[in-house]
C-alpha positions as CSV (number, residue, x, y, z in Angstrom):
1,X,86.0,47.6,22.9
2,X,86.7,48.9,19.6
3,X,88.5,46.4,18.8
4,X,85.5,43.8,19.4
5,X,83.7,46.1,17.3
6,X,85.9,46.0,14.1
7,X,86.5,42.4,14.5
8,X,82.2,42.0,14.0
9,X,82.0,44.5,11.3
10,X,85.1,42.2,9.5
11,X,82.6,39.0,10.4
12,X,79.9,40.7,9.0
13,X,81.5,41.3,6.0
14,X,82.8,37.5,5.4
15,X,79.1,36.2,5.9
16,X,77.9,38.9,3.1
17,X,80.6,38.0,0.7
18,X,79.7,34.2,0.9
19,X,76.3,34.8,0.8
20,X,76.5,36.9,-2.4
21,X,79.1,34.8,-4.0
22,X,78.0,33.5,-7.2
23,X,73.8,35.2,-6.2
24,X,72.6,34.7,-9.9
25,X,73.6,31.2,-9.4
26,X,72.0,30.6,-6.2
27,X,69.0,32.9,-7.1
28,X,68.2,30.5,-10.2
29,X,68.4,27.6,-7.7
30,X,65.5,29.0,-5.2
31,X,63.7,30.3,-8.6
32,X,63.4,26.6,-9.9
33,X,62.7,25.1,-6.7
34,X,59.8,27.0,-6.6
35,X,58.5,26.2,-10.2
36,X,59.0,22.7,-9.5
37,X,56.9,22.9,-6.2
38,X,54.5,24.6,-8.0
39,X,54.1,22.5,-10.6
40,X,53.9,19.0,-8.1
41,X,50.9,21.0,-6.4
42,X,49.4,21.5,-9.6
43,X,49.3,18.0,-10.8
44,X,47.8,16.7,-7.8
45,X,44.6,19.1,-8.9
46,X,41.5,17.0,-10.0
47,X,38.5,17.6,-12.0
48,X,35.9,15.7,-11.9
49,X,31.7,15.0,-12.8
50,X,30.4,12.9,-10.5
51,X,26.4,12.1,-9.5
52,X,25.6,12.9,-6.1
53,X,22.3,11.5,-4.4
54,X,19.1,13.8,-3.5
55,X,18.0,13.6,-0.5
56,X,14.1,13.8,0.0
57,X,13.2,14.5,3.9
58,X,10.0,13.6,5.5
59,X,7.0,16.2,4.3
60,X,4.0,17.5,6.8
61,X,1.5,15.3,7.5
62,X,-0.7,15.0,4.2
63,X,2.0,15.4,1.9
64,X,3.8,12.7,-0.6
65,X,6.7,13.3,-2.8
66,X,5.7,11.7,-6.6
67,X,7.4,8.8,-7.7
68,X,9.1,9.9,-10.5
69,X,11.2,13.0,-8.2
70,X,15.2,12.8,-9.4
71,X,17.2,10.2,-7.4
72,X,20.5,12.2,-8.0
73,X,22.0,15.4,-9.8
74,X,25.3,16.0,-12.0
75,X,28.0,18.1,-10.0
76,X,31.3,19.5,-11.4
77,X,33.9,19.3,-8.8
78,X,37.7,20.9,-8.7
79,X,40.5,20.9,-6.2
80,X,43.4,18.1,-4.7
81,X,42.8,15.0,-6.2
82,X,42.9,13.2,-2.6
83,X,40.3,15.6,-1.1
84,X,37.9,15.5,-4.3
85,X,38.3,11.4,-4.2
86,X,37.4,11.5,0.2
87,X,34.6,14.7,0.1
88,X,32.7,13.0,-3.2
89,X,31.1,10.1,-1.5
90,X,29.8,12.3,1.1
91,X,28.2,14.6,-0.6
92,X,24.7,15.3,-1.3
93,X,21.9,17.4,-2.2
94,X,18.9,18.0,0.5
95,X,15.6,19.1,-0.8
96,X,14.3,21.9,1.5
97,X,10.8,20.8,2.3
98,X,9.8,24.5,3.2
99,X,10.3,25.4,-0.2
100,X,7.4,23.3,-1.4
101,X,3.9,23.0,-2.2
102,X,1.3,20.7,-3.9
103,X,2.0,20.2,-7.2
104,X,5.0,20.8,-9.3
105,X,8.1,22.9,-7.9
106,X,10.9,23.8,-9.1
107,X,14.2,23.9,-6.7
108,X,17.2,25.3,-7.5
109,X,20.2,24.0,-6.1
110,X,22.0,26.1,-3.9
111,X,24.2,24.2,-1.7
112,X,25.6,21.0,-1.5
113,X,25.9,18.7,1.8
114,X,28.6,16.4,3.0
115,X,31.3,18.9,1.2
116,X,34.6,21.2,2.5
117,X,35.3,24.8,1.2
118,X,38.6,23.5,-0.2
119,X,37.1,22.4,-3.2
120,X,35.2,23.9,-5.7
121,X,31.4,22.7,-6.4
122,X,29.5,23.7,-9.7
123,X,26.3,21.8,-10.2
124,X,25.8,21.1,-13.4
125,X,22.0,20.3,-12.5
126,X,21.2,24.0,-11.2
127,X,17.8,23.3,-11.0
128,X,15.6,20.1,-10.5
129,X,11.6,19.6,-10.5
130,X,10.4,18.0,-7.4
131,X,6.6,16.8,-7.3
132,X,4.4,16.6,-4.1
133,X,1.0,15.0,-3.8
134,X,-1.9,15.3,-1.9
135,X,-2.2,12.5,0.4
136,X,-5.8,10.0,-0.6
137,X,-7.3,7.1,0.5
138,X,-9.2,5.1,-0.9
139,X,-11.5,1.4,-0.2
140,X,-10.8,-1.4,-2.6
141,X,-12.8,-4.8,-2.7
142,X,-10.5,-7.6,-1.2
143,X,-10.0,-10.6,-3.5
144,X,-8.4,-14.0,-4.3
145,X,-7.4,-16.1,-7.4
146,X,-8.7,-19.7,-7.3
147,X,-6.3,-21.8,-9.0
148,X,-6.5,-26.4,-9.9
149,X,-10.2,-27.3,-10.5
150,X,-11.9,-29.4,-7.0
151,X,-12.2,-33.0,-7.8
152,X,-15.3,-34.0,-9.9
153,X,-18.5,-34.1,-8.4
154,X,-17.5,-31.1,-6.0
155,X,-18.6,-27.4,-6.6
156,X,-17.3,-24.3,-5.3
157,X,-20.5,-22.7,-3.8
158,X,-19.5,-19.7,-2.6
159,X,-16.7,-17.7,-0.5
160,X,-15.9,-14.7,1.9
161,X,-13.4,-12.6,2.9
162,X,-13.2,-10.8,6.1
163,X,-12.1,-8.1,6.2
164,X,-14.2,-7.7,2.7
165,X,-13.0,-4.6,2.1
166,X,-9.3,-2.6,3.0
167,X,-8.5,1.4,2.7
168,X,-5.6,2.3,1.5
169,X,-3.3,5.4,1.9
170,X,-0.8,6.8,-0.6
171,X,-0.4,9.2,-3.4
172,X,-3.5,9.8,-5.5
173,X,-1.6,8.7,-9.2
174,X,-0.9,5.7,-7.6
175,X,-4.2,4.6,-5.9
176,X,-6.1,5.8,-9.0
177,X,-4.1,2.7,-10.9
178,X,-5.4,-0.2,-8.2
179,X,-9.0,-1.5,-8.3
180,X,-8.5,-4.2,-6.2
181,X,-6.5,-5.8,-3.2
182,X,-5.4,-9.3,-4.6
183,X,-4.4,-11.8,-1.4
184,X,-2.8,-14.0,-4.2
185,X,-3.7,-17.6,-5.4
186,X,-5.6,-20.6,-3.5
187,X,-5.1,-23.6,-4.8
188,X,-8.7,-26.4,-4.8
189,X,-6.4,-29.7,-5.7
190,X,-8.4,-32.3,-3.9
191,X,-10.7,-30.2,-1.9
192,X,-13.5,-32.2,-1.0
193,X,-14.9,-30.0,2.0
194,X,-15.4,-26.4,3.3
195,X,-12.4,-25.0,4.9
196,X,-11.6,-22.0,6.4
197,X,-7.7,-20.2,5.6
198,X,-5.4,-17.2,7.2
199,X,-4.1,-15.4,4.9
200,X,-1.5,-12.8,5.4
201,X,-1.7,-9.2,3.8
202,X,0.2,-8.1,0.6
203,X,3.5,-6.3,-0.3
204,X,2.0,-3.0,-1.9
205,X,3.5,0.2,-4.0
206,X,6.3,2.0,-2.5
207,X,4.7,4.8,-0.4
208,X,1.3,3.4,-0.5
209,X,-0.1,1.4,3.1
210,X,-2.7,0.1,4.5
211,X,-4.8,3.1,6.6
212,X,-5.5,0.5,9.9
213,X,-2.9,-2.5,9.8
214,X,-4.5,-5.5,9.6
215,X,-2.5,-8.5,10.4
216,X,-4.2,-11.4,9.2
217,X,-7.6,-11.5,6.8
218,X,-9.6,-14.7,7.1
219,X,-10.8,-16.9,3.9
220,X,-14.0,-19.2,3.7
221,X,-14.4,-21.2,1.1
222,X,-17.8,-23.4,0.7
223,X,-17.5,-26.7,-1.0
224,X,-20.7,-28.8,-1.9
225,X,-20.9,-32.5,-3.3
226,X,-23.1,-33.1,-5.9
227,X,-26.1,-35.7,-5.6
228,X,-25.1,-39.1,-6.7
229,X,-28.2,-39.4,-8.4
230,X,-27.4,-36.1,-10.3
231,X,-31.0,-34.8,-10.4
232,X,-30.1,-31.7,-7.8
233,X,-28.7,-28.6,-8.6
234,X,-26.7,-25.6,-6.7
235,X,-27.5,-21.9,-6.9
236,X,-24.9,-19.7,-5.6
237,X,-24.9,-15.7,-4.1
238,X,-28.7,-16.1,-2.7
239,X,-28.2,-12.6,-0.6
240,X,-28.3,-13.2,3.3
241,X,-30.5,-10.1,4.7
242,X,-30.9,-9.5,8.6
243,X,-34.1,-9.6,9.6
244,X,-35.8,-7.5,12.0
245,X,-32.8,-5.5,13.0
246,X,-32.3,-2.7,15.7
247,X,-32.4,0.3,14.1
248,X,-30.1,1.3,16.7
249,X,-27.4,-1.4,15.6
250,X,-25.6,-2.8,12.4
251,X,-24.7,-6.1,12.1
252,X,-21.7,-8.0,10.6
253,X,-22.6,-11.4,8.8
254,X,-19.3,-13.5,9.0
255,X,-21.2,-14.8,5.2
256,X,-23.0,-12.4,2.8
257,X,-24.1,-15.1,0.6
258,X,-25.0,-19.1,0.8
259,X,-25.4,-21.3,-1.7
260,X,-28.7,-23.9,-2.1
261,X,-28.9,-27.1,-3.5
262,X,-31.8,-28.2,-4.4
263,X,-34.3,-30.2,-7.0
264,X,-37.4,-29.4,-8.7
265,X,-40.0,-31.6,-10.7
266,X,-40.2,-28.8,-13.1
267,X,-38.0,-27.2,-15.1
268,X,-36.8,-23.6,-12.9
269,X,-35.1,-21.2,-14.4
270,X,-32.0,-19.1,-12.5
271,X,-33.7,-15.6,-12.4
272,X,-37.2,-17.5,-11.5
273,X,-35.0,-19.0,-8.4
274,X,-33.7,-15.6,-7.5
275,X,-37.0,-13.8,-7.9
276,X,-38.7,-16.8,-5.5
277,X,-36.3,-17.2,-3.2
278,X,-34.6,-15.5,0.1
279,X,-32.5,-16.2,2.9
280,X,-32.9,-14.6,6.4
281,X,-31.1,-14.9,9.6
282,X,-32.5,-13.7,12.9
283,X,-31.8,-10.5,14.3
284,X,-33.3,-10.1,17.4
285,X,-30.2,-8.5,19.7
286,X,-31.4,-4.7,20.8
287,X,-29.1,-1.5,22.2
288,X,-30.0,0.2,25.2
289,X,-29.3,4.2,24.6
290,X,-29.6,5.0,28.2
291,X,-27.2,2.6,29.1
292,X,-25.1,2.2,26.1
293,X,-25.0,-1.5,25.5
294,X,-26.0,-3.6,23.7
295,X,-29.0,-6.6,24.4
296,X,-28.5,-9.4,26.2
297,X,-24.3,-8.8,25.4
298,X,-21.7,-7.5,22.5
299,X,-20.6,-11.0,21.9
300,X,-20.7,-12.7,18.5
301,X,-23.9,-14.9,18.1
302,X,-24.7,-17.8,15.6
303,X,-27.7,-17.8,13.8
304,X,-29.3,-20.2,11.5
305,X,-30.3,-19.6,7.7
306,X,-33.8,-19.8,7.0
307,X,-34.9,-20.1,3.2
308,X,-37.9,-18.6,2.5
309,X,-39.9,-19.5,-0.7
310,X,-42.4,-17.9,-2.9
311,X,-45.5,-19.7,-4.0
312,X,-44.0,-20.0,-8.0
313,X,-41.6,-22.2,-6.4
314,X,-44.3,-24.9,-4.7
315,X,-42.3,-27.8,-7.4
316,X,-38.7,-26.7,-5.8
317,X,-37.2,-28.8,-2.6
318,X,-34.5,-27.6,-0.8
319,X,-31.9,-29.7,0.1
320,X,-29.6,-27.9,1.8
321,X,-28.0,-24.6,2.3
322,X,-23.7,-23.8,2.5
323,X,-23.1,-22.4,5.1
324,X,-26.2,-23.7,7.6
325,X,-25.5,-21.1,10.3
326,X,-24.1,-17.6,9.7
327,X,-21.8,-15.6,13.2
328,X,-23.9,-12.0,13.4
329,X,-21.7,-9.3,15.0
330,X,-23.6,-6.3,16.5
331,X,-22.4,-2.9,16.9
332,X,-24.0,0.7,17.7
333,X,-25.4,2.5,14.6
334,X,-24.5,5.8,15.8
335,X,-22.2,7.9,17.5
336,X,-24.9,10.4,18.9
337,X,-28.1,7.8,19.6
338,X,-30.1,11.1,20.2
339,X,-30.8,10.4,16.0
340,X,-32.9,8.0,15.0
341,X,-33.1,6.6,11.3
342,X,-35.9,4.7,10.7
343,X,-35.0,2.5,8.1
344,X,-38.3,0.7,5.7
345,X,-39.6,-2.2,6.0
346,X,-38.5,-5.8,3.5
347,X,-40.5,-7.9,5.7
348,X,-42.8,-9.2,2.6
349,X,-39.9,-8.4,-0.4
350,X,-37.6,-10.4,-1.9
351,X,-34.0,-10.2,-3.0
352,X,-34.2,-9.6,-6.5
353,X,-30.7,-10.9,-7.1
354,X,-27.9,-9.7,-9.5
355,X,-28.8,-8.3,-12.1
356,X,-29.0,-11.2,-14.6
357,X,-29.6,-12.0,-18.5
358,X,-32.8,-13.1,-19.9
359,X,-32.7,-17.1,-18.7
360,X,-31.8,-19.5,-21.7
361,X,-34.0,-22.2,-22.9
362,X,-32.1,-24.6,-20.6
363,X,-31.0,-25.0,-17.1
364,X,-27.4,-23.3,-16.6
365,X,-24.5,-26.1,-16.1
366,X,-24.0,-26.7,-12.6
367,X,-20.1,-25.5,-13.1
């Protein structure tokens, strides 16, 4: 036993000798290996400045972000050039919508998405200005743009657009820049006739809509030929008014405005025509508020233009009138019938017209 003793001690001894043969040698070795691993680590280490994206999430209802919010921020980041070049295109930062409020705000960035905690992220952008808008709405006019002239002898009388009139929704700086709601251009090359068109709505401003979708608006266009023997002439916007109207209902006329052509044995001036003349169209539907409805049904009904003249226009003979016959649409007046507005009489007035110049010496081209 003691001899199985000495003999491990002697072992022992042998493995110490070897391993402490020639130690500063070896020591040096282990000492260099480990400066040469660290300095492989350290030239994998990247640093870069790269842009990351903002990231704008959906605001209460009521809110808008402003257009001209930053799209992106500058970011310093450090660490393995492998894991810099795969975390960078994932990264972003995300605008805390609790953090705002109407108007200007500043946000300071704090942390950044899409990122790993083994690399280092400094924004270089610490802070950012985010703006957020009251929500508006507002009604524009509905247009077109009438391009090519109608061949010669044929007039544009008159048109309509229905719906006349669109709301739209979207950031107040925005709708205060639009006035109107352009369908684009109509072209008149060899129109000889009245036509109706569908037109389809418009692209509009990024974060601005239409309030109730509309998915098609409808375009009439009223053409009239001249008189071969050229002594006639054509008025245009001679104001349609309904006449003897519920006070309970409001009608839609599918046509504000006709157009007359006529001829007169004396000379007539425009405003004399507009101060003599007026269109009606019949009326005569009525609303039952016990029973909610309307008299004899809700169905669209045509009616005929009648041109009414005054007695300083006994030289003037009408010839005809674009359109002849106007669709009325009626509809309830009010939500709670229980009010009644009595609205005045126009039975024995007439439509002044626009608001026109003094009249010159002559008759106004036809064109």
């Amino acid at each position: 036993m003691i001899r199985l003793i000495k003999q491990g001690f002697y072992l022992f001894h042998l493995i110490l000798l070897k391993i402490f043969e020639n130690w500063q040698a070896k020591l040096g070795s282990v000492v260099l290996a480990i400066l040469f691993y660290i300095n492989l680590q350290t030239s994998k280490i990247t640093i870069k400045t790269v842009e990351i994206p903002v990231e704008y999430p959906k605001l209460s209802s009521g809110l808008v972000y402003g257009k001209n919010n930053e799209k992106s921020i500058k970011v310093k980041v450090e660490g393995i050039k492998d894991l810099v070049n795969y975390y960078i295109q994932f990264m972003k930062f995300v605008v805390d919508p609790s953090e705002l409020s109407v108007g200007e705000n500043i946000i300071e960035v704090k942390k950044i998405w899409g990122a790993s905690n083994r690399i280092k992220i400094t924004p270089i952008d610490s802070k950012i200005l985010v703006n957020v808008e009251q929500l508006a709405t507002k009604e524009l006019p509905v247009e077109v743009i009438f391009e090519d002239d109608l061949p010669s002898g044929y007039y544009r009388t008159s048109y309509t657009i229905k719906p006349k009139t669109v709301v739209l929704e979207g950031p107040k700086s925005i709708l205060n820049t639009l006035n109107k709601y352009t369908l684009g251009t109509v072209s008149l090359k060899d129109i000889r006739e009245s036509f109706v068109r569908t037109l389809k709505p418009v692209d509009l401003p990024k974060g601005v809509s239409l309030q109730n979708p509309i998915s098609e608006f409808q375009l009439r266009v009223n053409i009239l030929k001249a008189s071969s023997e050229g002594n006639d002439k054509i008025i245009k916007g001679i104001f349609v008014k309904c006449e003897n109207l519920d006070d309970n209902l409001e009608a839609e006329l599918s046509v504000d405005e006709v157009s007359i052509k006529y001829t007169s044995s004396e000379p007539i001036s425009t405003l004399q025509f507009y101060d003599g003349i007026r269109a009606t169209v019949p009326c005569n539907y009525t609303y039952d508020p016990v029973n909610k409805k309307i008299l004899p049904n809700s169905l669209p009904v045509l009616a005929k233009v009648k041109i009414v003249k005054s007695p300083s226009l006994k030289n003037v003979e009408i010839l005809s009138v674009n359109p002849e016959k106007i669709t009325i649409t009626y509809r309830p007046r009010y939500s709670d019938l229980n009010s009644i507005y009595k609205k005045p009489s126009m039975e024995n007035e007439f439509y002044p017209g626009p608001n026109f110049p003094e009249p010159p010496d002559e008759e106004p081209s036809l064109k």
